[in-house]
Backbone bond lengths (Angstrom), bond angles and torsions (degrees), N, CA, C in turn:
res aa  C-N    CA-C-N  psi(-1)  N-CA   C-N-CA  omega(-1)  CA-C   N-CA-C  phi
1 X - - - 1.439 - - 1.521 107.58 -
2 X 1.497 111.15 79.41 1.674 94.14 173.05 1.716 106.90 -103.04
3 X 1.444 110.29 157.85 0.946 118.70 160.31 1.463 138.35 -114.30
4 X 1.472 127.85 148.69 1.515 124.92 -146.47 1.536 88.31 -105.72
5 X 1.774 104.82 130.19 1.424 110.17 -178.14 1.880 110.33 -116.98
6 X 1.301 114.09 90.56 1.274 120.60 179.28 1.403 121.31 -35.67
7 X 1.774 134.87 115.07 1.246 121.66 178.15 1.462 87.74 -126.24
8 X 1.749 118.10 134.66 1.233 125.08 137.81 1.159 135.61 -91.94
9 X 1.492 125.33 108.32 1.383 126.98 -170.22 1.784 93.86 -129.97
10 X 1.870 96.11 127.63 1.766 123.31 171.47 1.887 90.69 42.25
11 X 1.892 109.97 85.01 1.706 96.52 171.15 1.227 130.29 73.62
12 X 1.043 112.66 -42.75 1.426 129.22 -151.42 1.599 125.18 -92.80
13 X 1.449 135.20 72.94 1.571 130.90 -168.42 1.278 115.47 -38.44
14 X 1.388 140.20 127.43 1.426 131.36 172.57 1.421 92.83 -145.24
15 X 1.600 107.10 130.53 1.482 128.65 176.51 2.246 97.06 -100.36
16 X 1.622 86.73 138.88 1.155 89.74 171.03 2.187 99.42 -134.58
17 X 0.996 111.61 127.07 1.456 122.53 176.10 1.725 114.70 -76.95
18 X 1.533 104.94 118.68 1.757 103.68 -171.02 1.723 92.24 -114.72
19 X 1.017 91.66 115.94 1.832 118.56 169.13 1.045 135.30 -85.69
20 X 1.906 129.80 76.33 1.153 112.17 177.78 1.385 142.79 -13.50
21 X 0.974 148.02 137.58 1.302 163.18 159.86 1.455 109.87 -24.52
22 X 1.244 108.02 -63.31 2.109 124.39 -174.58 1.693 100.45 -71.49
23 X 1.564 111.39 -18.90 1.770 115.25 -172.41 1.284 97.79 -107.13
24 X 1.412 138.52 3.72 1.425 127.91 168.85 1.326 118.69 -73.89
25 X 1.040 130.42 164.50 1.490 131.85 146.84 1.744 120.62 -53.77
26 X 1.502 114.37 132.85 1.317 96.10 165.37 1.046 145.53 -63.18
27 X 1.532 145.99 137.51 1.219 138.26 -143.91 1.918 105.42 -106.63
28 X 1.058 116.66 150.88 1.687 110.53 -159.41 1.676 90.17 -81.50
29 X 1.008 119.54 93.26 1.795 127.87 148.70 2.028 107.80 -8.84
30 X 1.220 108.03 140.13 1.581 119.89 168.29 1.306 107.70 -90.89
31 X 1.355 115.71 137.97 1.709 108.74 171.68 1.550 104.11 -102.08
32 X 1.314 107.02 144.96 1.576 108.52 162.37 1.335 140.20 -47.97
33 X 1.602 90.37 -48.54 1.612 112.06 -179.91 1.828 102.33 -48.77
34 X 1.613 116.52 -13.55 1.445 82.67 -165.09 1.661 96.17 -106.91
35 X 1.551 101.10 -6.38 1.655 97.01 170.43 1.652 143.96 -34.21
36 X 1.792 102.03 -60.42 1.379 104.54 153.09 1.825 83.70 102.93
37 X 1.439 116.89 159.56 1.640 111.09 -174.29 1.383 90.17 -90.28
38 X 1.743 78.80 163.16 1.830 109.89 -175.23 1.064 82.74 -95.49
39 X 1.734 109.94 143.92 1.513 137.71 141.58 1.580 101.50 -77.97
40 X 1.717 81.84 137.02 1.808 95.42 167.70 1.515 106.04 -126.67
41 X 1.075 127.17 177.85 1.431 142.56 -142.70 1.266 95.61 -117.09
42 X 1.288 133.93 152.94 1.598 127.99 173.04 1.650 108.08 -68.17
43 X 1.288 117.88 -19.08 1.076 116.97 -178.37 1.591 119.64 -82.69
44 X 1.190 112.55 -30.88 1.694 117.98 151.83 1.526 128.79 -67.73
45 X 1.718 110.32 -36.18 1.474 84.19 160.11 1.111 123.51 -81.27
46 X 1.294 133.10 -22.89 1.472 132.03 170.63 1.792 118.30 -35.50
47 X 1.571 77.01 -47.18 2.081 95.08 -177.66 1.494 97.71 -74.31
48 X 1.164 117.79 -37.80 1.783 110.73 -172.05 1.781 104.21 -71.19
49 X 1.554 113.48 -36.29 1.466 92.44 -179.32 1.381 109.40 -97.63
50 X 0.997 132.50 5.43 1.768 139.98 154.88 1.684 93.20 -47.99
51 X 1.306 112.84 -54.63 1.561 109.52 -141.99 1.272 100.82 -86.53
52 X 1.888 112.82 -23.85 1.266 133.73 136.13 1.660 118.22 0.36
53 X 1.137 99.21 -78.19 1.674 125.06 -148.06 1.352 80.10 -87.53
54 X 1.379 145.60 -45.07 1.289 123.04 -135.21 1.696 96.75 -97.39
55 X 1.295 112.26 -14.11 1.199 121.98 -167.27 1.857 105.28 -88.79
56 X 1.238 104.56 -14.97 1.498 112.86 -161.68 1.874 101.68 -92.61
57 X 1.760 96.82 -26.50 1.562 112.15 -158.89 1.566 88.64 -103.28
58 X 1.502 133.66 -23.34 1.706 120.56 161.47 1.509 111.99 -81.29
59 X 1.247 144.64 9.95 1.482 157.22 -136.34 1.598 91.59 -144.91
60 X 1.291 111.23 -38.77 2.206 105.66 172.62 1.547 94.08 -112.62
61 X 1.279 132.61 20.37 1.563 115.58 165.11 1.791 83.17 -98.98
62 X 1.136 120.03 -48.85 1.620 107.44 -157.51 1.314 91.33 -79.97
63 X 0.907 144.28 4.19 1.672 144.00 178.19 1.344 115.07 -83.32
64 X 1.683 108.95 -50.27 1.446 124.76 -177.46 1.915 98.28 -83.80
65 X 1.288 122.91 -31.58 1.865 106.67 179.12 1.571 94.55 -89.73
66 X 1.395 137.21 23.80 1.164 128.47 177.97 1.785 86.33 -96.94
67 X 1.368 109.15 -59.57 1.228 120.40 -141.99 1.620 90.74 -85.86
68 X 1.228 128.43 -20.52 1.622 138.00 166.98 1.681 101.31 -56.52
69 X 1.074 115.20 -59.73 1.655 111.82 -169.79 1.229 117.79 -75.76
70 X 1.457 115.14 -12.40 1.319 116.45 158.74 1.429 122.36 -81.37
71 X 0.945 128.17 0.64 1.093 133.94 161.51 2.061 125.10 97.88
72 X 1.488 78.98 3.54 1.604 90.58 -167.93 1.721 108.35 -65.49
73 X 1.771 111.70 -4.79 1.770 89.12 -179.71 1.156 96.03 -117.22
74 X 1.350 137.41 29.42 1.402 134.46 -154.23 1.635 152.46 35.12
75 X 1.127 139.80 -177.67 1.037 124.33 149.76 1.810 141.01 -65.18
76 X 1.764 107.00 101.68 1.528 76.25 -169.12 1.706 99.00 -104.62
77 X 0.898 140.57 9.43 2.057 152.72 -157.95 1.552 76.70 -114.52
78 X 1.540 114.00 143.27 1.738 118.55 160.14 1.534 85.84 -133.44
């Protein structure tokens, strides 16, 4: 199902054809394997183990008010 999308540009009639997605041809996929590793910048791993740490230190806060409301360290405030 394509449909014909009229553009006039300077006079001139020019048809351009818009092709659903599901009515295209399939397109040849990239493989990874031929990518090869990314270099990162000191400034990205820095940011990657920042985001690291911060993720590790909200992961034992909800760990410790999990294990707080259950009651496992008791009451110590009356």
């Amino acid at each position: 199902m394509a449909t014909m999308l009229n553009i006039k540009d300077r006079n001139e009639r020019r048809c351009f054809y818009v092709v659903h997605p599901l009515d295209d041809k399939p397109e040849l996929k990239r493989s990874a394997d031929d990518l090869g590793p990314i270099t990162m910048t000191p400034s990205v791993k820095w940011s990657l183990l920042a985001l690291r740490g911060y993720l590790v230190v909200m992961g034992l806060l909800v760990s410790y008010q999990v294990l707080n409301l259950s009651g496992l360290f008791g009451h110590h405030i009356k």
